[in-house]
C-alpha positions in Angstrom: 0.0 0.0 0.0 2.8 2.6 0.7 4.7 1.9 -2.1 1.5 3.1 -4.1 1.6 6.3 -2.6 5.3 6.9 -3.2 5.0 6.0 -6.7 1.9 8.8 -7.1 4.5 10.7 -4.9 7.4 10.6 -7.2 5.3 11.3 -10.2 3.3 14.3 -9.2 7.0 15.4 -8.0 8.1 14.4 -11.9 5.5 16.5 -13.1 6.2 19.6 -10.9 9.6 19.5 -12.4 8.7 19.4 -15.8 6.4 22.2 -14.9 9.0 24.2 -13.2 11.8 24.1 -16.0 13.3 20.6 -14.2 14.3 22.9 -10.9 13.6 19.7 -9.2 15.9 17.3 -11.0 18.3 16.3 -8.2 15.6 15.7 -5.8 13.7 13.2 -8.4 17.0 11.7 -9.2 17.9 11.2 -5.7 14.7 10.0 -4.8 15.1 7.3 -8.0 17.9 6.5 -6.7 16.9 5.4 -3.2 13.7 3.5 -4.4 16.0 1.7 -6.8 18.2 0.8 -4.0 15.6 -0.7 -1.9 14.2 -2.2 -4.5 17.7 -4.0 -4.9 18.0 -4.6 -1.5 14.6 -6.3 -1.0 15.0 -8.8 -4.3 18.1 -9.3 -2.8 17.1 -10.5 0.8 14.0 -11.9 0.3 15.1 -15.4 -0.3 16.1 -14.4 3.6 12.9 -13.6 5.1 12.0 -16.8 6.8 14.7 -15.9 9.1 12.7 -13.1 10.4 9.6 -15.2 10.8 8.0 -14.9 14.0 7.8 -18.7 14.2 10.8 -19.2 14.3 11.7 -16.1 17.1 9.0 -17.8 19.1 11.2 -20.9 19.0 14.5 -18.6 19.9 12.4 -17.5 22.3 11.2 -20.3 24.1 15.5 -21.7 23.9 16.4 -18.7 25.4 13.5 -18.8 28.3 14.7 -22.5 28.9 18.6 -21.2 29.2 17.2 -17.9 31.8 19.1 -16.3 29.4 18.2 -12.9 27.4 20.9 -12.8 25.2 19.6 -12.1 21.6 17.2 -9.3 23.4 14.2 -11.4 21.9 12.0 -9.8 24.4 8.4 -9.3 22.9 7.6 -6.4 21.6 3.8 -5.6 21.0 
C-alpha cells in the first residue's frame, strides 16, 4: 500500500519538475535512486525472510527462556 503512494509521490514530483523548468531534478534523481536501492535490496534479501519469521523467534524464544538467558534481546515487543 505505501509503495502506491510513493510511486503517485514521485510522479506528481516528476511533473512539478517538468512544470518548473526541471528545478527539481536532483531531488527526483535522488529520490530514484533510493527507491531503486531498496528495491535491490529487497530482491536481494527476500530469499532471507523466513529468518525473520515470527515462528521461528518464538522458537528462539522459548530456547532462550529454557537457558534464563536474554541474550539475543528477543523480548516481545507488542
Amino acid at each position: 500500500m505505501h509503495g502506491h503512494r510513493i510511486c503517485i509521490a514521485i510522479q506528481v514530483l516528476q511533473l512539478l519538475n517538468t512544470i518548473c523548468c526541471q528545478h527539481f531534478e536532483r531531488i527526483c534523481s535522488q529520490m530514484n535512486r533510493n527507491i531503486n536501492s531498496a528495491v535491490q535490496f529487497a530482491n536481494l534479501y527476500k530469499t532471507y525472510i523466513f529468518l525473520f519469521d515470527d515462528l521461528n523467534m518464538e522458537r528462539l524464544r522459548a530456547v532462550a527462556r529454557e537457558a534464563g538467558v536474554d541474550a539475543f534481546n528477543l523480548s516481545e515487543v507488542h
